[in-house]
C-alpha positions as CSV (number, residue, x, y, z in Angstrom):
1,X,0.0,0.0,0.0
2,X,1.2,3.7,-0.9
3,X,2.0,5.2,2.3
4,X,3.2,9.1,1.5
5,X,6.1,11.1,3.0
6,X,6.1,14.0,6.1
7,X,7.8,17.0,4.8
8,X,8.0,20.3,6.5
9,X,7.8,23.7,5.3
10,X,8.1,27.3,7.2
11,X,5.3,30.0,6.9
12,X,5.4,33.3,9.2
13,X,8.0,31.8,11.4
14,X,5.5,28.1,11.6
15,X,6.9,24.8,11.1
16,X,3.9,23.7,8.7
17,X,3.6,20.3,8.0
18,X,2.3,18.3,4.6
19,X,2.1,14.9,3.4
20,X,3.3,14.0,-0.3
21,X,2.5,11.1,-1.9
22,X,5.1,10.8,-4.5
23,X,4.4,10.6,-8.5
24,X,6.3,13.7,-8.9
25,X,6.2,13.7,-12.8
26,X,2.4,13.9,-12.8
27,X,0.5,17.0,-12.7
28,X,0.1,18.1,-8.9
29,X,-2.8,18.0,-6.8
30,X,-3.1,19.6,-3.4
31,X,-5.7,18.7,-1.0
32,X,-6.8,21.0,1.8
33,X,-8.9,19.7,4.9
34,X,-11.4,21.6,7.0
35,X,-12.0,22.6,10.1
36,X,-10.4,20.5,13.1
37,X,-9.3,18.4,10.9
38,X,-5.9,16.8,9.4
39,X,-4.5,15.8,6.3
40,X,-5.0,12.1,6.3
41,X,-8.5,12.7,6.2
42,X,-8.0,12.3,2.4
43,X,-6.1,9.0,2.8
44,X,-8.4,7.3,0.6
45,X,-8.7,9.5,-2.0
46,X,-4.7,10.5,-2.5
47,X,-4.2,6.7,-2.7
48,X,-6.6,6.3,-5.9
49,X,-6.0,9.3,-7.3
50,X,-1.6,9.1,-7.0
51,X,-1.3,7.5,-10.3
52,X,-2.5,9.8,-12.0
53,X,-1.3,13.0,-9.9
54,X,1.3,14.2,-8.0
55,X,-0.7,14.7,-4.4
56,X,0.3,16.9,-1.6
57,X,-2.0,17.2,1.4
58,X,-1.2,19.9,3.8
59,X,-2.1,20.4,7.6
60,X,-3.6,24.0,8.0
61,X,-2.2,25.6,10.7
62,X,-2.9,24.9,14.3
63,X,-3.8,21.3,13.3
64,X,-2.4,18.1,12.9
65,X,1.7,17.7,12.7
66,X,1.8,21.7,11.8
67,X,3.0,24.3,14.6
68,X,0.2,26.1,16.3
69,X,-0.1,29.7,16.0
70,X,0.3,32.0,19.3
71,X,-1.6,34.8,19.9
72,X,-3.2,34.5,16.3
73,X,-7.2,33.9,15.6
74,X,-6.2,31.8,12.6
75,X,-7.5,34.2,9.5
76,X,-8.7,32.9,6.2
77,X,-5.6,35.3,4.6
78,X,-3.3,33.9,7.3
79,X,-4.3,30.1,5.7
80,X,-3.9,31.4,2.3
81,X,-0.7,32.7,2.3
82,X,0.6,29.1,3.8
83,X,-0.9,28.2,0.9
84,X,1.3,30.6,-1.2
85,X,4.6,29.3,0.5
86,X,3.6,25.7,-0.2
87,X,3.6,26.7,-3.5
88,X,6.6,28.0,-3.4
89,X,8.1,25.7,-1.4
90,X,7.1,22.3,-3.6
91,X,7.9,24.3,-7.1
92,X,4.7,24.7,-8.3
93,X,3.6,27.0,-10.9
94,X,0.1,25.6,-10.9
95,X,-2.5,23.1,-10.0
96,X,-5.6,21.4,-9.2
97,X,-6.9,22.1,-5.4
98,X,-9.5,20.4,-3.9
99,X,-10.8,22.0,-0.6
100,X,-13.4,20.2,2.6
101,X,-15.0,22.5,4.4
102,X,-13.1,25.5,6.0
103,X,-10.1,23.9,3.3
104,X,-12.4,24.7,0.6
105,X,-12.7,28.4,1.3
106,X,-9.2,28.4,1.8
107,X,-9.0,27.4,-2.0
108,X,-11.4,29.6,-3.5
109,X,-9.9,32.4,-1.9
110,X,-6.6,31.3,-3.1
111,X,-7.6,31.1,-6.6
112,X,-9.6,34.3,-6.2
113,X,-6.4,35.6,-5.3
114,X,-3.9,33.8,-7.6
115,X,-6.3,32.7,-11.1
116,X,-3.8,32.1,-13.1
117,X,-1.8,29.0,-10.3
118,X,-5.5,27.2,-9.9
119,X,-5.7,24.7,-13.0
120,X,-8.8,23.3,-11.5
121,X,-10.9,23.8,-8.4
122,X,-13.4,21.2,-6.7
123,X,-14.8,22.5,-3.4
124,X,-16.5,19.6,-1.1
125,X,-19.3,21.5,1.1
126,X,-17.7,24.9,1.6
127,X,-18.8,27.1,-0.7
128,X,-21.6,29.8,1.4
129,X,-22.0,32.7,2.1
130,X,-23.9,34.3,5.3
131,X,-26.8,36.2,4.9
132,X,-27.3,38.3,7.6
133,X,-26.1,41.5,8.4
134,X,-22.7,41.6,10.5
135,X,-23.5,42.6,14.0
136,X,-21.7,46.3,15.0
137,X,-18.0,46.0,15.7
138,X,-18.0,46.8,19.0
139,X,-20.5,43.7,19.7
140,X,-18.4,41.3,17.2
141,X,-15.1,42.6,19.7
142,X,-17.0,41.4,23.0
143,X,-18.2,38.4,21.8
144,X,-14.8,37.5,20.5
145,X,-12.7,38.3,23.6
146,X,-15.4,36.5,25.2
147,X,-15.0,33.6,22.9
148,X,-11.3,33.7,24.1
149,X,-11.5,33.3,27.4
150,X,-14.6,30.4,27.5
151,X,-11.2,28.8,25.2
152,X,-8.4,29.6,27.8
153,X,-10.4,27.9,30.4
154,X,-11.4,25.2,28.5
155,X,-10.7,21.4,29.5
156,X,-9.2,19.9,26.6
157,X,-11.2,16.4,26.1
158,X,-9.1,13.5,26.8
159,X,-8.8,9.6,25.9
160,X,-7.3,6.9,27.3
161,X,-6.9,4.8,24.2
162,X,-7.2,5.9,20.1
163,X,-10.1,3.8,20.0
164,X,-11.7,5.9,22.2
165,X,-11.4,8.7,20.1
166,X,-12.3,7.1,17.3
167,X,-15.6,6.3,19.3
168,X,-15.9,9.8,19.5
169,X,-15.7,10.3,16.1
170,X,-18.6,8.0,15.0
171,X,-20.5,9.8,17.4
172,X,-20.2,12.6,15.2
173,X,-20.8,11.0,12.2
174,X,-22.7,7.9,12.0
175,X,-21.7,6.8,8.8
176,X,-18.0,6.4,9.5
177,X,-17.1,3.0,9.5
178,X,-15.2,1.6,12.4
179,X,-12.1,1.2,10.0
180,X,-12.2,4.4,8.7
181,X,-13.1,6.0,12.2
182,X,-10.1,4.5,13.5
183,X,-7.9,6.0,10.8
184,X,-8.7,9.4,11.4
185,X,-8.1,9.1,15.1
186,X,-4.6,7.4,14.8
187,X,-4.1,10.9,12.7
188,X,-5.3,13.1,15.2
189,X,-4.4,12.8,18.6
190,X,-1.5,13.1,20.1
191,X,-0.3,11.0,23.3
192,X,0.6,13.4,26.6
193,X,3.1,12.7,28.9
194,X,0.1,11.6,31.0
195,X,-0.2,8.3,28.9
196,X,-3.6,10.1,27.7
197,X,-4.5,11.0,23.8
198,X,-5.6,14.3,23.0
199,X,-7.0,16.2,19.5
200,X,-4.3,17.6,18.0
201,X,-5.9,20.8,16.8
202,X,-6.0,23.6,18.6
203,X,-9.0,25.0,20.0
204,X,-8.4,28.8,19.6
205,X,-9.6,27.6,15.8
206,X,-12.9,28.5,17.3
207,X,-12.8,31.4,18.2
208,X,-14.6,34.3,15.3
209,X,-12.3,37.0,14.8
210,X,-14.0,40.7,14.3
211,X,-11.6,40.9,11.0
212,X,-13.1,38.3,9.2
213,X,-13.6,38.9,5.4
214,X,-17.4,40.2,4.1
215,X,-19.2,38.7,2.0
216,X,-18.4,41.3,-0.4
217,X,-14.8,40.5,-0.3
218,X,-15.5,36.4,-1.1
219,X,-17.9,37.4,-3.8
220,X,-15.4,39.9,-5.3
221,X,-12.6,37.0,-5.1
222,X,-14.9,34.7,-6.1
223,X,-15.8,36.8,-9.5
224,X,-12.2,36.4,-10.6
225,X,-11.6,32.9,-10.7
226,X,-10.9,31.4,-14.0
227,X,-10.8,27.9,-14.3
228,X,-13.4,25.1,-14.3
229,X,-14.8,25.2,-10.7
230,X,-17.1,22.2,-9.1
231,X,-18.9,22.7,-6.3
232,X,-20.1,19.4,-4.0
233,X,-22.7,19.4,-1.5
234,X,-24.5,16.7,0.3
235,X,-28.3,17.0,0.4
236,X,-27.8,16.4,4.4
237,X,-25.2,19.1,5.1
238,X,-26.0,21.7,7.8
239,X,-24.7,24.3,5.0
240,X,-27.4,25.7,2.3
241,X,-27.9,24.2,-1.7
242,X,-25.1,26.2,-3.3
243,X,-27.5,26.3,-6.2
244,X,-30.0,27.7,-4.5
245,X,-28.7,29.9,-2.6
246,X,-27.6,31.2,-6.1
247,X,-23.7,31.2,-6.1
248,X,-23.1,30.0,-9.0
249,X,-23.7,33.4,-10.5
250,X,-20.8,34.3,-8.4
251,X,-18.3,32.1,-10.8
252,X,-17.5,32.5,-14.5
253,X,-17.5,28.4,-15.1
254,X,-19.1,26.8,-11.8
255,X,-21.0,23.3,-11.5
256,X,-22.7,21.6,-8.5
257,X,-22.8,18.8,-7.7
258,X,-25.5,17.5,-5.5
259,X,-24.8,13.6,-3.8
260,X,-27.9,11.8,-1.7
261,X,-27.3,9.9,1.3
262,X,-24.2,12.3,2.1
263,X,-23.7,15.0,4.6
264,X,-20.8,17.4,5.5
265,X,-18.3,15.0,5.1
266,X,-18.8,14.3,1.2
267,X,-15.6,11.8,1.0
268,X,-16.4,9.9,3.9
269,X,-20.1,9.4,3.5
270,X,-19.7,8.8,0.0
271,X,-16.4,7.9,-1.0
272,X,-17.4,6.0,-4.5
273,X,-19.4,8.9,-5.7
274,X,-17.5,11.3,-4.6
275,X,-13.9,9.4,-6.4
276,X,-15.9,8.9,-9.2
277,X,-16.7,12.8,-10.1
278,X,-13.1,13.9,-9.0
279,X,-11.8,11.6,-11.7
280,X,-14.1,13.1,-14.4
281,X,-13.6,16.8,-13.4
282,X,-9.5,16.4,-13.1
283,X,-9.7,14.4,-16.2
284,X,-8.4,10.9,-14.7
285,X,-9.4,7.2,-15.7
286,X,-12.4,6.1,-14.0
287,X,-11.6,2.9,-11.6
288,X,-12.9,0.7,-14.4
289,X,-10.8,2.0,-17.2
290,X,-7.8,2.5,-14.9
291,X,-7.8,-1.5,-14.1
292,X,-8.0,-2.4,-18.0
C-alpha cells in the first residue's frame, strides 16, 4: 500500500507540516482539509487518485503535525498565504486544489487571489455565504474576547486509548465505519506525557475573529476565478444548496454537484461517488478503465 512522505515547510515563522505522496512527474494535486481536521483525512482519496497525480496534502495551521499559531485567531488570509509558500516551497507554478469545508474556502480564496496557479478547483461543502447582516464592531469585539476566554479555560477532552477517540468520532458522524473512524483518530491525537490521547488541533480555531472577510470580499474573489470550478454538496449538510442559494452566479464556469445519502463529510459518507466525479472533473481514468 502507498504510504506518503512528512515533509515540512516554514510560513510566518510556523513549522507547517504536509504529506506528499510521490508521483512527482504527474501534474500536482493539493488537498486542503477543514476545520479540526488533518490531512489524512483524504487518505483514501490520495491513494486512488496518485497514479495519475502528484498529491500533496497539507495540515492548515494549528492542526495536525503543523506548529500552532500563538496569539493568532487563525485568518482565512493567514491560511492562504501558507498556501502561497507551499507553493513555493514544492515548485509549483500551478495546480488542481480540492478543498473540505473551511479547506475549501481556503482554496477559493486562493484562486480568487492567484487565477492564473488554480488549473482546476473542486470544493467539497464549503462554498456559502452568510446572509445576515454583520453585528456592529464593538458587539463582534465582545463576543470575540469572550470567545477567548470560554477557550483559555477550557478542558481539553481527553482519551485513554485511540479507540476511544475514534468512538468519538462515530458519534459525530454515524456513517463512519469503524475502519475508517479508527484511521482518522490514529491521525489526530496526540499522546501526553500523562499516557492520555488528546486532538491535535488547537481550539483557539474556534474562536470568530471581528476581522473576518465580508461577504463582499468572497464574492469579489470569487468573481475572478478562472478555471473550471465544481462545487459538491450533500443534500444532508447543515450548509445551504449552493444552487440555491444562487452562487453559482458568483463564478465565470461553476458546476454543483448534489450527492444523496451524504452530509458534511462528502468523502467519507460517500467515497465511490465522490472518487468517481473527482476523476471526471481532473480528467483521470475512472476505476474501471484505470484497471483495463
Amino acid at each position: 500500500m502507498v504510504e506518503p512522505d512528512d515533509r515540512f515547510y516554514e510560513s510566518q515563522g510556523l513549522r507547517l507540516h504536509y504529506v506528499d505522496w510521490g508521483n512527482v512527474s504527474a501534474p500536482p494535486l493539493i488537498l486542503v482539509h477543514g476545520g479540526l481536521d488533518h490531512c489524512r483525512n483524504w487518505d483514501a482519496i490520495a491513494r486512488a487518485l496518485q497514479p495519475h497525480f502528484h498529491i500533496m496534502a497539507p495540515d492548515l495551521r494549528g492542526h495536525g503535525d503543523s506548529e500552532w499559531a500563538k496569539g493568532s485567531s487563525y485568518s482565512l488570509s493567514d491560511n492562504v498565504y501558507d498556501l502561497t509558500r507551499l507553493m513555493r516551497f514544492a515548485g509549483l507554478q500551478e495546480a488542481a486544489i480540492v478543498g473540505h469545508s473551511m479547506g475549501g474556502m481556503v482554496a477559493l480564496a486562493y484562486a480568487g487571489t492567484y487565477p492564473e496557479r488554480a488549473s482546476r478547483l473542486v470544493v467539497l461543502d464549503g462554498a456559502f455565504l452568510s446572509g445576515s447582516q454583520p453585528a456592529p464592531v464593538a458587539e463582534q469585539m465582545s463576543r470575540w474576547i469572550d470567545q477567548l476566554d470560554r477557550i483559555s479555560e477550557h478542558q481539553e477532552s481527553t482519551f485513554r486509548t485511540i479507540e476511544e477517540a475514534a468512538k468519538r468520532l462515530s458519534a459525530r458522524n454515524k456513517r463512519l465505519t469503524a475502519a475508517l473512524a479508527l484511521h482518522l483518530a490514529s491521525h489526530g491525537v496526540r499522546k501526553g506525557a500523562d499516557g492520555l490521547y488528546r486532538w491535535k488541533f488547537d481550539h483557539y480555531q474556534r474562536a470568530r475573529a471581528p476581522y473576518r472577510l465580508s461577504p463582499d470580499d468572497y464574492i469579489g474573489l470569487w468573481s475572478r476565478i478562472t478555471c473550471p470550478t465544481l462545487l459538491m454538496w450533500g443534500d444532508e449538510s447543515f450548509l445551504p444548496d449552493p444552487e440555491a442559494a444562487g452562487l453559482l452566479a458568483r463564478f465565470r464556469q461553476a458546476e454543483v454537484q448534489k450527492i444523496a445519502g451524504a452530509g458534511h463529510w462528502l468523502h467519507h459518507d460517500r467515497l465511490d461517488v465522490v472518487l468517481a466525479s473527482l476523476r471526471r472533473f481532473l480528467g483521470a481514468p475512472q476505476a474501471a478503465e484505470a484497471a483495463k
